[in-house]
N, C-alpha and C positions, 0 to 999 in steps of 0.2 A: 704935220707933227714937227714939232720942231727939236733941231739938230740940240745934242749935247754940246754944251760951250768947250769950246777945245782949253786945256791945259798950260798954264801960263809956260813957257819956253824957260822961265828960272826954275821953275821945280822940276823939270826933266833933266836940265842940268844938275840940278841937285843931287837925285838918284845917283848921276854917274859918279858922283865922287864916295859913294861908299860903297866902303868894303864889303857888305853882307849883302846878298842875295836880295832887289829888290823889282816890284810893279807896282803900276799905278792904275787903277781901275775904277770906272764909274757906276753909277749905281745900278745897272746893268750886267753887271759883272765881263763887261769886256775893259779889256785890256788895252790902256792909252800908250805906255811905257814900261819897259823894263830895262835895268843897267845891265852894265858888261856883268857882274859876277848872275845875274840869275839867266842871261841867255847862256852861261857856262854853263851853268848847270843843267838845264833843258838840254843842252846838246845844240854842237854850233849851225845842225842843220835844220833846227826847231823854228816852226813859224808861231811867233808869240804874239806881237803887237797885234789887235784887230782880232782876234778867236776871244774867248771868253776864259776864265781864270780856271773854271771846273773841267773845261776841259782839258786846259795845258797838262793842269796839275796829276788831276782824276781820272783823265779822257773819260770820262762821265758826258750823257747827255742831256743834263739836268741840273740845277744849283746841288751842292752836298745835300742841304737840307731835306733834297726831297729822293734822295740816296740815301738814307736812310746813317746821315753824320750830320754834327754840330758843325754848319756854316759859319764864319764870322762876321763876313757881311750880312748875312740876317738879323745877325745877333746885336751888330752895331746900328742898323738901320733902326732897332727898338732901343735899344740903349741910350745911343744919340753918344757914345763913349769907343774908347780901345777897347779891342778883343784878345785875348789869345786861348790858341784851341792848339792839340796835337793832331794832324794829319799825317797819313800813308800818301805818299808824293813817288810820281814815278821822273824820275831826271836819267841825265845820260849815262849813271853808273848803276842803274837798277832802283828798284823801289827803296824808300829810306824813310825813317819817320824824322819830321822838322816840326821844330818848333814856329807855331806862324802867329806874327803880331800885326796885326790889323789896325791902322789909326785913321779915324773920319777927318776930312777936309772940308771946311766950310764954305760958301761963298760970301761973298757982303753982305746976302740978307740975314744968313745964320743959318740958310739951309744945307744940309748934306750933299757937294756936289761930286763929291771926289773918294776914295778908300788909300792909301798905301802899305802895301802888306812887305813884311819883311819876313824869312826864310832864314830861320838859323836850323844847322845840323842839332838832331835830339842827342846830349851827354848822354843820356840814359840808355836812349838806344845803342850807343854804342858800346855801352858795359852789358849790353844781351846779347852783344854780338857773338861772343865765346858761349853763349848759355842758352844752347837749342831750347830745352824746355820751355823757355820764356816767347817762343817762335809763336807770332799772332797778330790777328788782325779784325777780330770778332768782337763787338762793339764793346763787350763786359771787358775784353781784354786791354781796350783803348783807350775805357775810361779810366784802367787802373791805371795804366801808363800815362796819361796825363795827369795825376796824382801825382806820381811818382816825378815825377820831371817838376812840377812844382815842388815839390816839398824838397829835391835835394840838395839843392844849392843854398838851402837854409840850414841853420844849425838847431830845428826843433827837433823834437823826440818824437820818433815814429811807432806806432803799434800796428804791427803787421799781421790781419786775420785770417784763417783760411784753413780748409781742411787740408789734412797728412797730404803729404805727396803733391802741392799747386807748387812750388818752388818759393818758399818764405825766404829764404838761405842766399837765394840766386837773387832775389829782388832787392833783399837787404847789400849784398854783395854792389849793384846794381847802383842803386843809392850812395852808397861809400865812393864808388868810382867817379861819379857824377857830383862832389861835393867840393869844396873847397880841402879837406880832406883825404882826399884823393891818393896823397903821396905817403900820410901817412898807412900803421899799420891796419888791417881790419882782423880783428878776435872774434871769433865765433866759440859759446860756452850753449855748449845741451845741458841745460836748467830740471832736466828729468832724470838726467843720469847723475846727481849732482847729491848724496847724504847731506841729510842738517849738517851732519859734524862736519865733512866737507868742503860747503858752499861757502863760508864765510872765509876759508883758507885759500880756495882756490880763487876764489873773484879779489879778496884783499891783499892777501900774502900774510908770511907769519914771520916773526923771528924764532933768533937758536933756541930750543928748550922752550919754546911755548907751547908744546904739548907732547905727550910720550910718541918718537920717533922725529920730531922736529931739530935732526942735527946742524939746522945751517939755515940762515937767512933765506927764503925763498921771497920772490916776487912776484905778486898776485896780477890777475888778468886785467884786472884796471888800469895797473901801472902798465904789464906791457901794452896794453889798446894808445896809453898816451898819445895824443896829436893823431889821433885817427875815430876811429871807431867802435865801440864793443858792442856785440850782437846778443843777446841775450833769445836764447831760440827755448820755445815752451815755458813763457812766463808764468804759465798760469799753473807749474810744479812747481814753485819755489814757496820754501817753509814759511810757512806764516813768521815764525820767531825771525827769518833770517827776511822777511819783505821789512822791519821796521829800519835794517840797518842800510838796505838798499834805498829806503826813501830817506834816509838821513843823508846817503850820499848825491842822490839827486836834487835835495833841496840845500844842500849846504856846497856841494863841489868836491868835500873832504872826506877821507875815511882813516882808520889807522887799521895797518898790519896787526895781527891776535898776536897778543905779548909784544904791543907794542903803546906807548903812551903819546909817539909824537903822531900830529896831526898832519896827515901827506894831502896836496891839493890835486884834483882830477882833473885832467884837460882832456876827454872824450866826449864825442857825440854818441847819444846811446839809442839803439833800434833794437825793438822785441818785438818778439812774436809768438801768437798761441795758437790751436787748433782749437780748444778751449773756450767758452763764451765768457768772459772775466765778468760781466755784470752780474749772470748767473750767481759765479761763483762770491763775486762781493753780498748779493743778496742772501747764500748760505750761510753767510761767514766765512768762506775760504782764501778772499782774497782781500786786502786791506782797502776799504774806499779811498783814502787818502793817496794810496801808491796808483789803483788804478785812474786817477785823476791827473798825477804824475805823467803816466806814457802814454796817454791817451792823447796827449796833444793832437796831433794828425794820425788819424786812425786810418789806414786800407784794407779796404778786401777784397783778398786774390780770389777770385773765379772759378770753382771747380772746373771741371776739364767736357760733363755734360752742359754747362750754360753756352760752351765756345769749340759746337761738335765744327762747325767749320773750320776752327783750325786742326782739327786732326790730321787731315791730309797733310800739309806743311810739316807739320810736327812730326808726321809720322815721315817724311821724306830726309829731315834732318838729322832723328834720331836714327834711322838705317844708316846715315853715313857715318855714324859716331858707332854705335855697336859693332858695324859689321865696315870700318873704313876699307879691309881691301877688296871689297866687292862691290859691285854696282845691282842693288836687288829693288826690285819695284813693287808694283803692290798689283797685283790682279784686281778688275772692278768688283767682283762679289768680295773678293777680302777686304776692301777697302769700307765697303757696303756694312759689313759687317761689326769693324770696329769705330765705323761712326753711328752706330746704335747700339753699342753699350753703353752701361751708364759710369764704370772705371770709380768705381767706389776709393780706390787707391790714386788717382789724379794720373798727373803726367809721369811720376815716376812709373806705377804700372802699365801704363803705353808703354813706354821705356821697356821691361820687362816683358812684355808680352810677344814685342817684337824681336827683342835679342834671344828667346826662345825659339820662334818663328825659324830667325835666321840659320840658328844651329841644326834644325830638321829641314830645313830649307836644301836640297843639293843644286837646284835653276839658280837662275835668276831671279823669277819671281813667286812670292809669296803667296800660296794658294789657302784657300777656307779650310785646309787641309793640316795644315801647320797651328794654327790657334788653338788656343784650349778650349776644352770642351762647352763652356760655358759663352765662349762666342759664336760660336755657332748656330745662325739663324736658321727658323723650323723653312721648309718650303712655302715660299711667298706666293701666294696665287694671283694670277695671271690680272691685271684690272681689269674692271669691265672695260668696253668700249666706250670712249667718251665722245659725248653727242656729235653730231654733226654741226656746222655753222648754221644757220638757219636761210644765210641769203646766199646766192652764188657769187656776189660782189665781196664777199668776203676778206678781210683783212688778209696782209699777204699772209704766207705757212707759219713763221714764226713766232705771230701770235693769234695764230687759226684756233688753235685751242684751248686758248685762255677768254677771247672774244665770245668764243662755243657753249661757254659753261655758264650757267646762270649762279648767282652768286651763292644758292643752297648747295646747287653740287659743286662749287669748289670749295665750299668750308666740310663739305663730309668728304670731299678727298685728302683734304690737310690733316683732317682728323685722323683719319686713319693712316695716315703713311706714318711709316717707322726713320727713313732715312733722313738724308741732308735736304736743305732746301736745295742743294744745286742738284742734286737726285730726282725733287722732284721736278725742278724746273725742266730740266732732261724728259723725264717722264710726260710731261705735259707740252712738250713741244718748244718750249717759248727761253729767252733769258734767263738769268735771276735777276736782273732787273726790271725786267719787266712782271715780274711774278712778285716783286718786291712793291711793283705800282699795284699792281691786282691785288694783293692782299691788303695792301693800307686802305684802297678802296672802299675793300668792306663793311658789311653795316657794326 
């Protein structure tokens, strides 16, 4: 077999002189070189050079890709081009999401001999940093977040979908922090609480006497957003009569104050968002096509809170220390058990609520089945059967004794039927989640 061609000594030098976080990796996915700022980051007692990049990063023992994430060197290896993807990185100051940009290096013939991957900190992430609710790591949740981290360093119009309670508010919030943007103001306007008569006053502003009780000059939400951001939350209540004047403002830049004749210019980036299905409603007539064409630019959709039951546990650890800060309360495994099989029709806000409930009937420490409303309360789960035996005494070691056990019908009728998390069942069956992650993809 022969040896990968070692690395010319100018591009290793190279690496050291920049500032962001960098490696160099063959197509092997080990790891030739890495500069001073990403062995900092690793931690100074990280053995980096010589292991492979998945595991540095992931301690994974397997490419991403087959961990069930977007690799980027898979992804280049087909391309034949740059990557970039959002990754969960574990480094010396705890787990973090970074942005990773991936660029193929060629050799003389044209072939792909090389990768260099660079590690920037995710802005995004760090504007969720203050905003538990957005606490995740479940692939629906990842992929928003890598939306999210593209689109906000640009100045397009975002439409944010998702049902009540996923955190529209906190993502737009999220966005604004993570923009060029930034310093300016962010205005958030509830578009449902908002009269015809109103909307047009409070988002444009009015002059003195432009209508009975208008004693003085006000300044509408457009103007205060200037040089920042206006949030426009439940787009899809706003009055038909009152979406022709909003798309006059987003295709022109301009609006005038009511009872006013001069022409004022807008300087905001505008983020909306509905619970609402706007095509629906364009197809009733309720929503103007023209407008919904408008904010439609970069469309996201947040995740209900059943697509991402694995982040519950998380979620549910960070929201106790936000309801209940001077106490330290845990979650019992049956309670735990229990609120990762509901379905939370009301999203992350009702977690939120269900738990500061909890806490207040709570007198322990921890949180018992006891405390939950009635409605999470799982009936008695009866006991599994016994799952087969291995067949050979040479049998794989115990931790994946009973996953190796199970023939591939009766592990899709035990999937079937289990109500809780996959780490629940992986527990249950003996084995990983990642190994239970290999066994299920397996399947026919």
């Amino acid at each position: 077999m022969t040896a990968p061609p070692s690395p010319l000594p100018e591009l290793v030098s190279f690496l050291e002189t920049l500032p962001e976080p960098h490696i160099l990796c063959d197509r092997n996915y080990r790891i030739l070189a890495a500069n001073a700022a990403y062995r900092a980051k690793a931690g100074p007692s990280a053995e980096i050079v010589g292991r492979t990049c998945f595991e540095v990063s992931h301690r994974y023992a397997v490419p991403c890709d087959q961990a069930g994430e977007s690799c980027p060197l898979a992804r280049s290896l087909k391309s034949r081009q740059r990557e970039r993807v959002v990754h969960l990185h574990h480094t010396s100051a705890g787990e973090s999401y970074e942005n990773i940009e991936l660029s193929p290096i060629r050799d003389d013939t044209g072939r792909i001999a090389y990768f260099i991957e660079k590690l920037e900190p995710l802005p995004v992430a760090r504007g969720l940093a203050d905003a538990p609710q957005l606490t995740g790591r479940a692939p629906a949740f990842r992929a928003m977040l890598e939306l999210v981290a593209r689109v906000a360093p640009s100045e397009a119009t975002v439409l944010l979908q998702g049902e009540s309670g996923t955190g529209k508010e906190l993502v737009a919030q999220a966005i604004h922090d993570a923009s060029r943007r930034a310093t300016g103001p962010f205005v958030a306007v509830d578009c449902s609480g908002l009269t015809e008569t109103l909307f047009e006053s409070e988002l444009f502003g009015h002059e003195r006497g432009a209508f009975t009780g208008a004693t003085s000059r006000k300044a509408g939400l457009v103007e205060a957003a200037g040089g920042g951001t206006l949030f426009l939350d439940e787009m899809g209540d706003i009055p038909l009569s009152m979406q022709v004047k909003l798309l006059r403002l987003l295709e022109t830049g301009t609006y005038r104050r009511v009872g006013s004749t001069e022409l004022l210019r807008a300087d905001i980036r505008l983020i909306s968002a509905t619970h609402r299905p706007l095509k629906a409603l364009v197809e009733s007539g309720q929503f103007r096509q023209d407008l919904f064409y408008r904010v439609n630019t970069f469309p996201i959709c947040l995740p209900p809170l059943r697509q991402r039951r694995e982040d519950i546990a998380p979620l549910a650890e960070t929201l106790l220390e936000r309801v209940a800060p001077e106490r330290r309360l845990s979650l019992a495994p049956d309670t735990l058990a229990c609120l990762e099989a509901y379905a939370y029709p009301g999203n992350v806000r009702e977690l939120r609520n269900i738990l500061q409930r909890a806490s207040l009937l709570c007198d322990g420490d921890t949180l018992q089945v006891r405390h939950l409303p009635e409605e999470l309360h799982s009936p008695p789960t009866p006991e599994p059967a016994a799952l087969p035996r291995p067949r050979h005494e040479d049998a794989e070691p115990s931790a994946l004794r009973s996953a190796t056990g199970l023939s591939d019908a009766e592990l899709t009728a035990i999937v079937r039927d289990h109500r809780g998390s996959r780490k629940a069942l992986a527990a249950r069956l003996g084995m990983s989640e990642r190994t239970l992650y290999r066994r299920l993809k397996s399947l026919p």
